[in-house]
C-alpha positions as CSV (number, residue, x, y, z in Angstrom):
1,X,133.4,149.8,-4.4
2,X,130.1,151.0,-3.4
3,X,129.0,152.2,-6.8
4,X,129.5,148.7,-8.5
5,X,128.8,146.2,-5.6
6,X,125.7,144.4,-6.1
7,X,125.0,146.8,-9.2
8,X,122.7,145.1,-11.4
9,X,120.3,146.1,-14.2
10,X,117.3,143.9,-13.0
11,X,115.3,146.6,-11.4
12,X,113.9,143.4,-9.5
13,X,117.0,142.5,-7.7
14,X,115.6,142.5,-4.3
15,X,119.4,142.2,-2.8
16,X,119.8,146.2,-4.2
17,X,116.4,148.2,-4.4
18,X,118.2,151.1,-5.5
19,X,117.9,149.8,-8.8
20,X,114.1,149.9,-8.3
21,X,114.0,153.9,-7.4
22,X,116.8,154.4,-10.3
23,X,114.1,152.7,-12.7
24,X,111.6,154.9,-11.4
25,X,113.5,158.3,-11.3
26,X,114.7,157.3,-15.0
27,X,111.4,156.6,-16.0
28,X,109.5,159.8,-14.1
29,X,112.3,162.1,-15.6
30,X,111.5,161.4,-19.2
31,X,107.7,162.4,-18.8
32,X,107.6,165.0,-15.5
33,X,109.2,168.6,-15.8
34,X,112.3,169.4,-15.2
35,X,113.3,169.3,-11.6
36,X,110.2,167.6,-10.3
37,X,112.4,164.0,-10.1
38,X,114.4,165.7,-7.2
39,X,111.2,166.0,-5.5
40,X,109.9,162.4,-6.3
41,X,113.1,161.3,-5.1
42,X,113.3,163.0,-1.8
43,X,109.9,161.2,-1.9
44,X,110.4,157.9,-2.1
45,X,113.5,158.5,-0.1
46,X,111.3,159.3,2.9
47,X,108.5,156.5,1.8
48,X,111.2,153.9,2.0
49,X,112.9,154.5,4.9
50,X,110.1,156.7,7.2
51,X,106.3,154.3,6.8
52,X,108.2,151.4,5.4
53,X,110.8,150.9,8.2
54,X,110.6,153.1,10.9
55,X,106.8,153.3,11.1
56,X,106.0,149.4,11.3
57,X,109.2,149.3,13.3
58,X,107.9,151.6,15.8
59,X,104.3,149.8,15.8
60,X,105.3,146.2,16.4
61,X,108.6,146.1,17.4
62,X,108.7,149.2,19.8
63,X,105.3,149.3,21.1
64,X,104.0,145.4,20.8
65,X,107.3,143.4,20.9
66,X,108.5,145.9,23.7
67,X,105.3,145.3,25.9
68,X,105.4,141.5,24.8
69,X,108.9,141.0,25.7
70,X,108.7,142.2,29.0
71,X,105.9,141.5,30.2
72,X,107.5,137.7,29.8
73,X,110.3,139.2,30.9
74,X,108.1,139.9,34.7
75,X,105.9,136.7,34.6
76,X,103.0,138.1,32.6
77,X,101.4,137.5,29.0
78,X,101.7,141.7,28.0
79,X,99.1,142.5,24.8
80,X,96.6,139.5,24.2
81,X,93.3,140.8,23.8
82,X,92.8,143.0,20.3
83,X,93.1,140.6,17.6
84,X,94.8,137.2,17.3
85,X,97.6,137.1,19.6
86,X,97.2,141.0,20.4
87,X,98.7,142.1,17.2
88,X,96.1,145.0,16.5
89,X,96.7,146.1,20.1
90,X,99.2,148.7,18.3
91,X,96.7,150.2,15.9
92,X,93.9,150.3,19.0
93,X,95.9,152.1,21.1
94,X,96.9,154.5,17.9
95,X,92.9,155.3,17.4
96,X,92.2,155.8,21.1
97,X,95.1,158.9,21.0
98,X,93.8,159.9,17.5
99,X,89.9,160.2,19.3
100,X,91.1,161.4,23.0
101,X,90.8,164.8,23.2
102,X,94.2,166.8,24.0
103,X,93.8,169.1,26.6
104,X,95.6,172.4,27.2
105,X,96.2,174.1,30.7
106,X,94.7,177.6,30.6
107,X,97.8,179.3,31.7
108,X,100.0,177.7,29.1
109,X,102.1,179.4,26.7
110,X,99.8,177.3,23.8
111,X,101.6,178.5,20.7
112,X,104.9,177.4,22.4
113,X,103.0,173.7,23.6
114,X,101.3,173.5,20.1
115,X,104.8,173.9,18.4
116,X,107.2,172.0,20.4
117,X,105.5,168.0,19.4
118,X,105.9,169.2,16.1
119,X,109.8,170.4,16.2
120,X,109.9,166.9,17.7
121,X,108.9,165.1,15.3
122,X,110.5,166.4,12.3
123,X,114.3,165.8,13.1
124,X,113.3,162.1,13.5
125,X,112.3,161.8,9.6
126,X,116.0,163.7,8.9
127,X,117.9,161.1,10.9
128,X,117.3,158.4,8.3
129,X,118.4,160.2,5.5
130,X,122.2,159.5,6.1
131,X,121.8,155.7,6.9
132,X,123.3,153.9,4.4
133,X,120.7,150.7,4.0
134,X,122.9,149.8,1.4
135,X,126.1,150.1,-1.1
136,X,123.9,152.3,-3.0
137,X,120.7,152.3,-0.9
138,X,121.7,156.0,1.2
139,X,119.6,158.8,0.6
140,X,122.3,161.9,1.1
141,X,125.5,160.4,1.5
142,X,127.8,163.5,2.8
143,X,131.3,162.7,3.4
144,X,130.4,164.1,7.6
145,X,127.8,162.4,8.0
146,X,128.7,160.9,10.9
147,X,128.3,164.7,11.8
148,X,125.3,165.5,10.5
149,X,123.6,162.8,12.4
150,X,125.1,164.4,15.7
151,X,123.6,167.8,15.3
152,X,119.9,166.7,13.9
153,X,120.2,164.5,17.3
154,X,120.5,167.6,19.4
155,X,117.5,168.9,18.3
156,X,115.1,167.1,20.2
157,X,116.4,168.3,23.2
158,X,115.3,172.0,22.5
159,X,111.6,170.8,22.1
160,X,111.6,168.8,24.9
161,X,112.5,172.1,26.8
162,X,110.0,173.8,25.1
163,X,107.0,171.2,26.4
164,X,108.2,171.6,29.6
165,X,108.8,175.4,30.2
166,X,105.3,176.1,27.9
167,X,102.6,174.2,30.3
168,X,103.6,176.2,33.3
169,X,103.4,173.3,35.7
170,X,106.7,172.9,38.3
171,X,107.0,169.2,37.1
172,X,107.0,169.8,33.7
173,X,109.7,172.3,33.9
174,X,111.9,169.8,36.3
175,X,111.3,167.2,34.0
176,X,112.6,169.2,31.0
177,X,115.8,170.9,33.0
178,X,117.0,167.3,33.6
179,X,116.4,166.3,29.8
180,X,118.7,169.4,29.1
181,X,120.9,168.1,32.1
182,X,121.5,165.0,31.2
183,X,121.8,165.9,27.5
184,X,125.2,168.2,28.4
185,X,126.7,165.3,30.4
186,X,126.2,162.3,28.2
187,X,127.3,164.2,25.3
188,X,130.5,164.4,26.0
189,X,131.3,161.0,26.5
190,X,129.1,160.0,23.8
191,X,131.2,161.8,21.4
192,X,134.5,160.9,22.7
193,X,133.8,157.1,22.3
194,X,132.4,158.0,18.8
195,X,135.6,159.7,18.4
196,X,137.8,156.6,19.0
197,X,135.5,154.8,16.2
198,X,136.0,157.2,13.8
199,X,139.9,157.2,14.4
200,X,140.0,153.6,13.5
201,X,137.8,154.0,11.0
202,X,139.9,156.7,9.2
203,X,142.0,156.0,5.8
204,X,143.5,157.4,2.9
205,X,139.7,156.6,1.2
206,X,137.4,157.5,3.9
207,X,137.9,160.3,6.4
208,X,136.2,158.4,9.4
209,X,133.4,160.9,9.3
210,X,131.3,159.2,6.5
211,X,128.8,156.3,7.8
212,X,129.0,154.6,4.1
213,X,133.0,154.4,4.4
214,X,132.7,153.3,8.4
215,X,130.4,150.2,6.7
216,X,133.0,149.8,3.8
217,X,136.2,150.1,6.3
218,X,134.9,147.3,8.8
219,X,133.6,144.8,5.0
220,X,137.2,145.7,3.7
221,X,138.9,144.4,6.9
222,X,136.1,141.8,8.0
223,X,136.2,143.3,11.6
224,X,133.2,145.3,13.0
225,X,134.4,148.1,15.4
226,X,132.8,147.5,18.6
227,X,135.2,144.5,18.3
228,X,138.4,146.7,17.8
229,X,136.7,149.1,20.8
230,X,134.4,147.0,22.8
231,X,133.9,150.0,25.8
232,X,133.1,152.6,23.2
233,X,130.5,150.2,22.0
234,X,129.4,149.6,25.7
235,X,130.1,154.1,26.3
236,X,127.5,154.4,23.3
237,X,125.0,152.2,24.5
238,X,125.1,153.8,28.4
239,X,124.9,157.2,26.8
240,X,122.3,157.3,24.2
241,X,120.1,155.2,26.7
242,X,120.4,158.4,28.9
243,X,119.6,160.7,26.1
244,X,117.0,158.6,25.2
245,X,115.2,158.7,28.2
246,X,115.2,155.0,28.5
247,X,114.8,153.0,31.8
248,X,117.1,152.7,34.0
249,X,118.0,156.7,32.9
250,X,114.7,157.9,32.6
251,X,115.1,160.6,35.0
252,X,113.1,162.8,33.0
253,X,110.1,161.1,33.5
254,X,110.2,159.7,36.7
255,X,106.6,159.1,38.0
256,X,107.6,158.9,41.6
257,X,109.0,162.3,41.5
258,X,107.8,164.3,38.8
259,X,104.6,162.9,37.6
260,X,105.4,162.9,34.1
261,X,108.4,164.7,33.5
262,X,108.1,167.4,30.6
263,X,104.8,165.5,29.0
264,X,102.5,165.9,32.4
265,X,100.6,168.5,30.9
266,X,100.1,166.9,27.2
267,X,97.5,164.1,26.3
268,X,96.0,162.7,22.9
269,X,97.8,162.7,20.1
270,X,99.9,165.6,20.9
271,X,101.1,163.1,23.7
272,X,101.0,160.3,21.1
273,X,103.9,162.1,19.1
274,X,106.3,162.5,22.0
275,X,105.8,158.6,22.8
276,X,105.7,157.6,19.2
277,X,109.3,159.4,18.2
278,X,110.7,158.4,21.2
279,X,110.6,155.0,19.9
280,X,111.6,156.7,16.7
281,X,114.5,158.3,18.2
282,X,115.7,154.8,20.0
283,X,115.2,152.8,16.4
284,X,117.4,155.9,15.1
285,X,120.0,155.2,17.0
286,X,120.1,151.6,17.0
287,X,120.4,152.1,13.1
288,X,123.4,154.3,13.5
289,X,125.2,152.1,16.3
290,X,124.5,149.0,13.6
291,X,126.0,150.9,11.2
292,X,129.6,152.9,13.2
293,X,130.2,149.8,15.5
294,X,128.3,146.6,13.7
295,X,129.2,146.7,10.2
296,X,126.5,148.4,9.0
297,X,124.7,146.3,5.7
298,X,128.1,144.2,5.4
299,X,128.4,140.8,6.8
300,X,131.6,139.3,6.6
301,X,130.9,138.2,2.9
302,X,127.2,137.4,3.5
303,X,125.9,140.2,1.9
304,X,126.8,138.7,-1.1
305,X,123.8,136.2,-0.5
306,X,121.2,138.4,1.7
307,X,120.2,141.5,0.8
308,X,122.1,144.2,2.4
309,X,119.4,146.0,4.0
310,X,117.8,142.9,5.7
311,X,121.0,142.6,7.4
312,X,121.3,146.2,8.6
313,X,117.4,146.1,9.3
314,X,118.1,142.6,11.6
315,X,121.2,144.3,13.1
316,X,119.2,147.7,13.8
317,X,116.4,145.5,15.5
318,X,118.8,143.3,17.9
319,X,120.3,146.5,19.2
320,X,116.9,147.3,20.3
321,X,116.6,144.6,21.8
322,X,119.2,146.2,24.3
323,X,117.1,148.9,25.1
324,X,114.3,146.0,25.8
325,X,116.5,144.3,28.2
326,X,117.8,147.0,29.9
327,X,114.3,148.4,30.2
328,X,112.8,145.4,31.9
329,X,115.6,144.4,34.5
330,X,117.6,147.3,36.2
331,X,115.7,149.4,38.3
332,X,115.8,153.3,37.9
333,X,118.8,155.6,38.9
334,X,118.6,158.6,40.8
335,X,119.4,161.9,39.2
336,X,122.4,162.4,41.5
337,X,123.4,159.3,40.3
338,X,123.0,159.6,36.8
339,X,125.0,163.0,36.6
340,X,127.7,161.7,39.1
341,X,128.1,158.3,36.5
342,X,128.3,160.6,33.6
343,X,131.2,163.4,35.1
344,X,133.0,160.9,37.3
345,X,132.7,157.7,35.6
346,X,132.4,157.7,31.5
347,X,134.3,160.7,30.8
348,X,137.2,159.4,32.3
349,X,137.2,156.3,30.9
350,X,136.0,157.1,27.6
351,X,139.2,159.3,27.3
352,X,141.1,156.6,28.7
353,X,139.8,154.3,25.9
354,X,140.2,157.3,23.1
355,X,144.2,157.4,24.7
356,X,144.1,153.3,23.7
357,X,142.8,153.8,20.5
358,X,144.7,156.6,19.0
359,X,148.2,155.1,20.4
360,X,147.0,151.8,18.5
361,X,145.7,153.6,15.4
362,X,149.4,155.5,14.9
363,X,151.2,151.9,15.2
364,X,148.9,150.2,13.2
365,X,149.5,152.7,10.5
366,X,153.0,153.8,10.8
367,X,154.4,150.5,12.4
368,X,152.8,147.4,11.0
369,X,151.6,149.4,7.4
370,X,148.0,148.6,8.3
371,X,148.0,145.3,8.3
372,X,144.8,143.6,9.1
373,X,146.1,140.8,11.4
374,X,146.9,143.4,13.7
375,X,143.3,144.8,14.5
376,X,142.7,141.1,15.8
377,X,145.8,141.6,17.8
378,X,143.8,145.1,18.7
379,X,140.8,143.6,19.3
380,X,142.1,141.1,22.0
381,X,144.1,143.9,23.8
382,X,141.2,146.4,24.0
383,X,138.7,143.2,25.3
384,X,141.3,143.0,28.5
385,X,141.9,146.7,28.4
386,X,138.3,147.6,28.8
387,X,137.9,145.3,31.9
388,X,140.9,146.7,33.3
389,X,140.0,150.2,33.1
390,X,137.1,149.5,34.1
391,X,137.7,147.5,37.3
392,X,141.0,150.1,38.3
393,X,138.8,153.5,37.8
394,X,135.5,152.1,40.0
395,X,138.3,150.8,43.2
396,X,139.5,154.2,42.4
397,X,136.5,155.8,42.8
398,X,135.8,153.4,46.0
399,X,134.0,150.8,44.7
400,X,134.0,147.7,47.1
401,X,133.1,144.2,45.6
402,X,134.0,142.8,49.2
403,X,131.3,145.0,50.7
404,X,128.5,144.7,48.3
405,X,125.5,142.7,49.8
406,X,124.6,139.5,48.0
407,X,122.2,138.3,49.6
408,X,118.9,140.8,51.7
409,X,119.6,141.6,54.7
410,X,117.9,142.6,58.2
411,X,117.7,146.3,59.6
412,X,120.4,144.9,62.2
413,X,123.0,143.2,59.8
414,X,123.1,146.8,57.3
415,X,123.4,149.3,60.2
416,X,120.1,150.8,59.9
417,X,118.6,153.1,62.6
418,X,117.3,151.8,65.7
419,X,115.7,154.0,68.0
420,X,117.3,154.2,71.2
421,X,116.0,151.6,73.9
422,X,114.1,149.6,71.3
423,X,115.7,146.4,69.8
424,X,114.7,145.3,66.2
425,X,114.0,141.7,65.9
């Protein structure tokens, strides 16, 4: 299916632009050496996806939508200033880090503080190598890729550590013990709802680990899987914010505490590649939840009419738009918090939910012979299952709605401290 949909020999069909890199590959084969097209290919492999996507991507959707958005979002205009409507704000602030000096603490391990943007950098590029942009438009498509994506993911996180323990400042090395922290406890339920998507996604054609044959499960069926398994969608989301270091998780980098986290010693550009791949990272991973849990390029038919990767590109942009939201609403968590949410909380629900999912999956299959009315049947049993688990595992852990405040209230009515003899008014 994915070979001949949309397959066309117009190497100007915009709907499938792999038949403008197959025109070029042809063409480059029959007048470079031998073996150089693999190398032109990884090339324009990394141009179309990398400075194409990800780079305008990160300049005006993570850095100038992001500071636009909420700065509406708290009452205020955000970037107005460098060009019309503040679009060249991005660029300026890229040539200020490009002319600031970076600075290096004297009793740094600098080899170690040199390397470690670097390392950081370079997994970010390998991420978008597996998304499938289209029914032909996937760079490396592995039959684990689902996988594959996983481990180049845990990467960062060793870099990270390395910023922190090379500048030999107290703060930077708290800041990069939590990212390690929190990276061991959102894992696991991170992978565990992933889990319950790919045993729906599984079949006789596609082993569940493959992000192509995720897309082309949920276009066969016309059912996206965050639908079949709303709270692994909503487990995902939670968890890669945390991994992400994006507010309200971003313990690592918690100002009030720690100064800066793991990047208080780093400035210029060396700073500029941490911030810039974070966005990198987030835009990573909204790709790869558009593509397990949203469908990926397909549309319910409507890829037949828009080109594949616009969809996946529109998809990948309004799970930012999460990330957004989330940033510029809910205050910050503790770090007591965080880890007590991720042990206490999400594990045991997301093993709850992969308990819902694999019972469904062996009736669906063995029961009802895979028939697609029943993942609507699914998906309205798992919508009231998630708010039930929910709602029974928080009174279980002694959540209250009864006792929450709703409205602020005086030292008096919350049972604060008074001193003795003194009476608050």
């Amino acid at each position: 299916m994915a070979a001949t949909f949309l397959a066309s020999d117009n190497w100007y069909d915009l709907r499938d632009l792999a038949n403008l890199s197959d025109a070029i590959l042809e063409g480059a084969d029959k007048i470079l050496p031998f073996g150089v097209v693999y190398v032109l290919a990884a090339l324009i492999g990394f141009v179309a996806s990398f400075l194409i996507f990800v780079l305008p991507s990160q300049l005006y959707v993570g850095v100038y939508g992001e500071r636009k958005i909420i700065g509406r979002m708290q009452s205020r205009y955000g970037p107005n200033r460098v060009g019309p409507f503040g679009l060249l704000q991005p660029v300026a602030d890229a040539l200020k880090l490009l002319t600031k000096e970076a600075l290096t603490p004297t009793r740094s391990d600098r080899v170690v503080m040199y390397i470690a943007p670097i390392l950081f950098v370079a997994p970010a590029v390998l991420l978008f190598a597996v998304i499938p942009f289209g029914p032909r438009m996937v760079f490396a498509d592995v039959p684990v890729s689902l996988l594959y994506f996983m481990a180049i993911t845990s990467l960062p996180v060793i870099s990270m550590f390395m910023a922190g323990w090379s500048a030999n400042n107290k703060y930077s090395l708290f800041g990069a013990m939590r990212v390690v922290a929190m990276a061991i406890s959102y894992e696991v339920p991170l992978v565990t709802a992933l889990l319950a998507a790919v045993i729906i996604t599984s079949n006789p054609v596609s082993n569940g680990l493959s992000l192509q044959g995720m897309v082309l499960w949920a276009d066969e069926f016309k059912i996206w899987v965050a639908f079949v398994s709303p709270l692994a969608f909503v487990i995902y989301f939670i968890c890669v914010s945390a991994e992400l270091n994006r507010t309200p998780t971003d313990i690592a980098e918690a100002e009030s505490e720690i100064v800066a986290g793991y990047l208080t010693e780093y400035s210029g550009m060396k700073w500029g590649l941490f911030y810039g791949m974070d966005i990198g990272y987030a835009l990573a991973a909204s790709a790869f939840a558009a593509t397990v849990f949203l469908g990926g390029w397909s549309m319910f038919g409507l890829d037949k009419f828009i080109p594949p990767w616009l969809l996946l590109v529109v998809k990948t942009h309004l799970f930012y738009m999460l990330f957004i939201w989330t940033r510029g609403t809910l205050p910050r968590l503790r770090i007591d918090q965080l880890m007590a949410f991720a042990w206490k909380f999400m594990l045991p629900v997301a093993l709850a939910n992969l308990l819902l999912v694999a019972t469904e999956r062996m009736l669906w299959v063995d029961a009802f012979d895979s028939k697609q009315a029943m993942l609507y049947v699914f998906m309205i049993v798992n919508i009231a299952a998630a708010v039930g688990i929910v709602y029974v595992w928080a009174r279980f852990l002694g959540y209250d709605p009864d006792s929450q405040p709703t409205k602020a209230r005086l030292v008096k009515e919350a049972g604060g401290y008074v001193p003795v003899g003194r009476e608050v008014r």
